[in-house]
C-alpha positions in Angstrom: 0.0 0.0 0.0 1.3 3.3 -1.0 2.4 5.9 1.8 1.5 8.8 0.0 1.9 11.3 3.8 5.2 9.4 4.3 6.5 10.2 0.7 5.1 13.8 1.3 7.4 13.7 4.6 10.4 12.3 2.8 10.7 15.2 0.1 10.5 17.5 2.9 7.2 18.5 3.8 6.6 18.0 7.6 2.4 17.3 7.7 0.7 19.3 10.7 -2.7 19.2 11.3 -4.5 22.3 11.6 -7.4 21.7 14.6 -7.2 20.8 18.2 -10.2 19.5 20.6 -10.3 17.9 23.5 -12.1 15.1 22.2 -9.4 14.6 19.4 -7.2 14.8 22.6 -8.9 12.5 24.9 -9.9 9.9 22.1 -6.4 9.3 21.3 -6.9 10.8 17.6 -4.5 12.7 17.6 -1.9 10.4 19.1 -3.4 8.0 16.3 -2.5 11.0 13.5 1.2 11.4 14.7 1.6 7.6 14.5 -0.3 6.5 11.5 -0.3 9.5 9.2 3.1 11.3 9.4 1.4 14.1 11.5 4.4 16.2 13.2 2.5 19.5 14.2 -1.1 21.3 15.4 -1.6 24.6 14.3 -5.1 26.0 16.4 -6.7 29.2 16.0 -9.7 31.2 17.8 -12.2 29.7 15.6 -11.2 26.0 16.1 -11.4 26.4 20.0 -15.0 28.1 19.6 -16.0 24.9 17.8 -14.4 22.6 19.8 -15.7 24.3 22.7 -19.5 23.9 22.0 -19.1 20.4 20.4 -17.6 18.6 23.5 -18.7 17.5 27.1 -15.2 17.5 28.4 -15.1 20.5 29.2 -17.9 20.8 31.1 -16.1 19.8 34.3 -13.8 22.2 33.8 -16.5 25.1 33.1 -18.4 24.4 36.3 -15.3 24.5 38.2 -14.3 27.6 36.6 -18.0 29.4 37.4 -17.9 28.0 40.8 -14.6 30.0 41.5 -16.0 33.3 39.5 -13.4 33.6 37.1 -13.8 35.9 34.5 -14.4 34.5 31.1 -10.7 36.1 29.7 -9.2 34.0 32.6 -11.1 31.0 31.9 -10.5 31.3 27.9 -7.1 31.1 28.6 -7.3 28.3 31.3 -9.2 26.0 28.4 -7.0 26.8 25.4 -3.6 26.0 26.9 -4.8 23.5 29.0 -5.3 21.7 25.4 -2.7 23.3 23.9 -0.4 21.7 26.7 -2.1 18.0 26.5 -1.4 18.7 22.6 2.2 19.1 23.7 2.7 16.3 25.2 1.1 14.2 22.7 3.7 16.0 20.1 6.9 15.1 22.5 7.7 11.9 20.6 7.9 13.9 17.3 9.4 17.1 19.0 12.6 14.6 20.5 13.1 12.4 17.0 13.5 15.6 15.5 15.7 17.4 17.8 13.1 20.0 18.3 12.0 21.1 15.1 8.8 19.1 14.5 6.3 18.6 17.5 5.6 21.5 17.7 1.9 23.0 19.0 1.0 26.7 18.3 -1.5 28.8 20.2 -2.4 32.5 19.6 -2.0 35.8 20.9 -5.3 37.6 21.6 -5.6 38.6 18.3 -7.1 41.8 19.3 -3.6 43.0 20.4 -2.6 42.4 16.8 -1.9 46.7 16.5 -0.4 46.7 20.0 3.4 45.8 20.1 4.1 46.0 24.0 0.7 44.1 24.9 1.4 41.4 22.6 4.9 40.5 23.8 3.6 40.6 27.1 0.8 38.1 26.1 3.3 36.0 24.3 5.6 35.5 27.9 2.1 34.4 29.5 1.1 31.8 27.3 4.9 30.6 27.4 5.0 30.2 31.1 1.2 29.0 31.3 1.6 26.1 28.7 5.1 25.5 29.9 6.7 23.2 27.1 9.6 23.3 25.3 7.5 22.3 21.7 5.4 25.3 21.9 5.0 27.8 19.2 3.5 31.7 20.2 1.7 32.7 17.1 2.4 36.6 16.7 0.5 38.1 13.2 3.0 39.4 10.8 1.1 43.4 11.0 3.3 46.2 11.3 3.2 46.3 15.3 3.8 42.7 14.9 7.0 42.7 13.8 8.7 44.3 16.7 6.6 42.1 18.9 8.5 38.5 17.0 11.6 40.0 17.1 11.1 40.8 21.2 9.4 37.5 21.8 12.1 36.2 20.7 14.9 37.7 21.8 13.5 36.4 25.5 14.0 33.0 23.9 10.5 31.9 22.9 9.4 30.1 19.9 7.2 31.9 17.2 4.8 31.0 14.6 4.4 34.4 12.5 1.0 33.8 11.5 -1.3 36.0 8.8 1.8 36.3 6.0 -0.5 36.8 2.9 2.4 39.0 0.7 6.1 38.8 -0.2 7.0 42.2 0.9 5.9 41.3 4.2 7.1 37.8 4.6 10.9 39.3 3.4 10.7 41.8 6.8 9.1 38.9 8.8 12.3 37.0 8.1 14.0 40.3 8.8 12.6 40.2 12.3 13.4 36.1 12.7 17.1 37.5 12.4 17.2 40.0 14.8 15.5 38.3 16.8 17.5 35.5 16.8 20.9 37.7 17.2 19.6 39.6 20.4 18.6 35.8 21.9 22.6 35.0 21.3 23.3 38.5 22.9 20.7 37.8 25.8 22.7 33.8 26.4 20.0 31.8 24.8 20.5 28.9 23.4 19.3 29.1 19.8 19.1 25.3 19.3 16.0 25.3 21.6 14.2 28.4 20.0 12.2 27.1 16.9 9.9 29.5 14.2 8.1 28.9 11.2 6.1 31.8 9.1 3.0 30.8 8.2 2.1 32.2 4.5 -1.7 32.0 3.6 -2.1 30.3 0.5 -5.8 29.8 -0.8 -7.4 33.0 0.4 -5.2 34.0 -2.0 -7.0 32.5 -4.8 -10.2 33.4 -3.5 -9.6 37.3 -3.7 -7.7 37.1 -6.9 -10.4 34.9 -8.6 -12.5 37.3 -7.6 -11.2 40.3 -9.0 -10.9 38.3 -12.3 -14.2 37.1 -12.5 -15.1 40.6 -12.8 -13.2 41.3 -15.5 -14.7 38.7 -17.5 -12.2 37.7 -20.4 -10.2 34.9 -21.4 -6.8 36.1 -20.8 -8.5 36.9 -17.3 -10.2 33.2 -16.7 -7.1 31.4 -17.6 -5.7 33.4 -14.6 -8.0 31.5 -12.0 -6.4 29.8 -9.6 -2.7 30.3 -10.6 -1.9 33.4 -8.0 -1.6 31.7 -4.3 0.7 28.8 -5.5 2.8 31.4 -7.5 2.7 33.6 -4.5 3.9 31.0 -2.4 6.5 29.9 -5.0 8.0 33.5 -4.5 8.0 32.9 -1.2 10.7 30.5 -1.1 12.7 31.9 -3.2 13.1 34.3 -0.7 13.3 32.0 1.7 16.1 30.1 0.2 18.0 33.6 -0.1 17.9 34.7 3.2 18.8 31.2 4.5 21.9 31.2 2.5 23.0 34.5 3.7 26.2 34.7 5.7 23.9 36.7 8.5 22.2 33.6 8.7 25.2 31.6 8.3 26.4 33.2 11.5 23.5 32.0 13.7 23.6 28.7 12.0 26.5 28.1 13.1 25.4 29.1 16.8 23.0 26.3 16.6 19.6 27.9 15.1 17.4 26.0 13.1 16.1 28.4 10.1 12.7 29.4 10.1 10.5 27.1 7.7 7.6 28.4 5.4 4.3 27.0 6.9 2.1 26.8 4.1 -1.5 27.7 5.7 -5.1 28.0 4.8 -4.6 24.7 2.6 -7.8 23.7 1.7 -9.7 24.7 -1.0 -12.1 27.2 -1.3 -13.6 26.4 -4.5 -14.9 23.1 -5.6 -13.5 23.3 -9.1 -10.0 22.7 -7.8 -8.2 19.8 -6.8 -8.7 18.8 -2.8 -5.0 18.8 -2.4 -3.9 21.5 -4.9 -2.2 22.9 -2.0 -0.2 20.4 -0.6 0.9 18.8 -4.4 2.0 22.5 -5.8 4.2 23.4 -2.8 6.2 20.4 -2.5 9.7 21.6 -1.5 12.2 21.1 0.8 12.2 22.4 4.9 8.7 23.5 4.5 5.3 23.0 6.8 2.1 22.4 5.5 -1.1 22.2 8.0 -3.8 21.1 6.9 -7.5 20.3 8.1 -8.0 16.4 8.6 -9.8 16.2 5.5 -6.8 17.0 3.6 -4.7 14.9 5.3 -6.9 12.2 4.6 -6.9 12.8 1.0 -3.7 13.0 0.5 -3.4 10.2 2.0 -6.0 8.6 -0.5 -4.8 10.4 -4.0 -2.2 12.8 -3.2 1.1 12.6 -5.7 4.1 13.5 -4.6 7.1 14.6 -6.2 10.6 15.6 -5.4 10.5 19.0 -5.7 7.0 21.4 -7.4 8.4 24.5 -6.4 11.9 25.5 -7.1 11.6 24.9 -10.9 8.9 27.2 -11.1 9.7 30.5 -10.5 9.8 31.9 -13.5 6.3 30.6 -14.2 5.4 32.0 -11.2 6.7 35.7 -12.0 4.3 35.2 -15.4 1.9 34.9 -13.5 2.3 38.0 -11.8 2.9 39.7 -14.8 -0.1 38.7 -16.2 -2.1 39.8 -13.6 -0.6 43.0 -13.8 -1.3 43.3 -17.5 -5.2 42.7 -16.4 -5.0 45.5 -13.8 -5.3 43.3 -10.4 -3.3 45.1 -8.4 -1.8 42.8 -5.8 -0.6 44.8 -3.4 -4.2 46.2 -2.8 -5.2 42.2 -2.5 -2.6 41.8 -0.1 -3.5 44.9 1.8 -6.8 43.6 1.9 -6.2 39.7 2.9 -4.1 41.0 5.8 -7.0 43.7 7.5 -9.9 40.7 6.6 -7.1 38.4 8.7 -6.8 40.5 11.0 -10.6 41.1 11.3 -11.8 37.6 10.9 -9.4 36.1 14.0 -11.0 39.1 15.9 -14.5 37.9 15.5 -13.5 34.8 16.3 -12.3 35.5 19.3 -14.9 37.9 20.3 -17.4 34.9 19.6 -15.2 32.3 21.3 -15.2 34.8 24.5 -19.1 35.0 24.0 -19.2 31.6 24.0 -17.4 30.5 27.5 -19.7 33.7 28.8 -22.6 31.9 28.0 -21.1 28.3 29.2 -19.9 30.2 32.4 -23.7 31.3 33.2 -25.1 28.3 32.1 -22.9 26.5 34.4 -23.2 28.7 37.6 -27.1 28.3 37.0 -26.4 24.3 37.1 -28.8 24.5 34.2 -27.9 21.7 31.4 -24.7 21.4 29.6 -22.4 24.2 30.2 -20.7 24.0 26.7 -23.8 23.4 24.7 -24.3 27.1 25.4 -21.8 28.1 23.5 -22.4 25.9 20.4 -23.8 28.7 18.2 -20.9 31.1 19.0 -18.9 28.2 17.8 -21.0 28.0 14.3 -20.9 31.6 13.9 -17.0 31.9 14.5 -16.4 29.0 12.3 -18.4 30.8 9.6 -16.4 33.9 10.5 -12.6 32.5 10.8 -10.5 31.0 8.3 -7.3 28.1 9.2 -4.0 28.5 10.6 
């Protein structure tokens, strides 16, 4: 039987799974993923815990504790989410030691709220550090303009960062900027860089969906054989950066100190529109050092019909740079779509969290009223953020 995730894995794609619930926890799925599907990484978001959250019992117990002692619903927000995100961690461990510390890895968010607020978000980044308390975690920071001071400072105090939101090249290049510096006040501040681990998370089919968008409404042929081309080329562009910077005698330097280099984390991986291939994402991005979560129903495909091959990206960049040009020649301007991707990012993860927050409210009353299930309450915040948020 062909291991399609194990050939993904061998041409250097580590597989993380992009969702997190205590019931995959408790179940033993996602012990089961890691062992039988090459699945070396959870990336969770606000919208996944708001679903999680009203689809499981377990963590009713935990809710009527919480009301009993009055906490507030920030506090008990927190208290949910990294008490998964830690459970996650240790499921991860095995994966996190084989590879020396680069896979295993389990990221948890920032109050994405702070995303405009530099100072707030470090300081919510050293919380979640010392609340989860493993070495495998990843901080995810939002690659805005006040984020980028915040992942070089996080950093700096030695903790690992998944830069999450990267929709455009211009920004990814200054989010690897900020993984540098980061990295070289860590070595000033006696960290050992071995133990600090990042990846930058560049969106891929939103990508698609705004272009395509914008080219529906022009209308022609020229514009229609565009559809679908611009988040794979995007990412291809990416990593040509990428390899750049990491072959840079600034990184060189830290290398040789013992970092690992940040990996692209290819994000939002699943298709938006039915007319493309379930695992577009995952076959067109096949290169070396790179991360791609995906929702379970894309591992499972490619699992079932994924192709893999040795290298779909590093061939390609010219290809890539026509389609650009192309685009261009059509009058989609990308910067504005990147401009745009970001703020509706930004936005979306915001709602989400706002409705994930409405959501342990409601399971907080419920609970203190000893009326029914405490998390049922907050099942249609959970619907509504899932229909607001987006992956990674």
């Amino acid at each position: 039987m062909t291991d399609r995730l194990g050939d993904l894995s061998a041409a250097g794609v580590a597989v993380w799974l992009d969702d997190l619930s205590r019931t995959r926890l408790s179940s033993g799925g996602l012990d089961q993923l890691r062992r039988e599907k090459h699945v070396v990484g959870v990336t969770t978001n606000p919208t996944i815990f708001a679903k999680a959250l009203g689809d499981a019992a377990e963590y009713d117990w935990q809710l009527r504790d919480l009301a009993a002692r009055g906490v507030n619903v920030e506090e008990a927000v927190r208290m949910l989410t990294t008490y998964d995100v830690r459970w996650a961690c240790d499921v991860m461990r095995p994966a996190y030691d084989a590879s020396a510390g680069v896979d295993g890895r389990v990221s948890i968010e920032v109050d994405p709220r702070l995303a405009h607020e530099t100072a707030r978000t470090v300081a919510e980044a050293k919380a979640l550090w010392w609340l989860v308390d493993r070495p495998n975690l990843f901080i995810k920071i939002p690659a805005t303009e006040a984020g980028l001071p915040a992942i070089t400072a996080t950093l700096a105090e030695g903790i690992s960062v998944n830069v999450t939101l990267i929709f455009g090249l211009d920004r990814y290049s200054q989010v690897m900027d900020a993984f540098l510096a980061g990295l070289e006040q860590a070595k000033a501040n006696g960290h050992d860089l071995s133990k600090i681990g990042s990846v930058a998370s560049f969106f891929v089919s939103r990508v698609d969906t705004e272009v395509d968008k914008r080219l529906e409404k022009i209308g022609s042929a020229e514009a229609k054989a565009l559809r679908g081309k611009a988040a794979v080329a995007n990412a291809r562009l990416a990593y040509e950066r990428y390899s750049a910077v990491f072959s840079s005698d600034r990184w060189q330097a830290l290398a040789d100190a013992g970092a690992h280099p940040q990996r692209p984390l290819w994000a939002s991986t699943s298709t938006k529109n039915p007319d493309y291939r379930d695992v577009i994402y995952v076959e067109e991005l096949i290169a070396p050092g790179t991360v791609n979560t995906m929702p379970e129903a894309v591992v499972h495909a490619f699992a079932e019909h994924g192709e893999t091959h040795p290298d779909t990206v590093t061939g390609a960049y010219d290809d890539a740079r026509e389609v650009f040009t192309g685009l261009a020649a059509l009058g989609v301007d990308m910067s504005d779509v990147i401009a745009t991707l970001e703020r509706e990012g930004v936005e979306k993860f915001e709602a989400s969290w706002v409705e994930l927050l409405d959501g342990v409210r409601r399971s907080l009353t419920s609970a203190g009223k000893g009326s029914g299930r405490p998390g049922q309450a907050a099942k249609d915040s959970g619907r509504a953020a899932e229909k607001a948020g987006g992956n990674a």
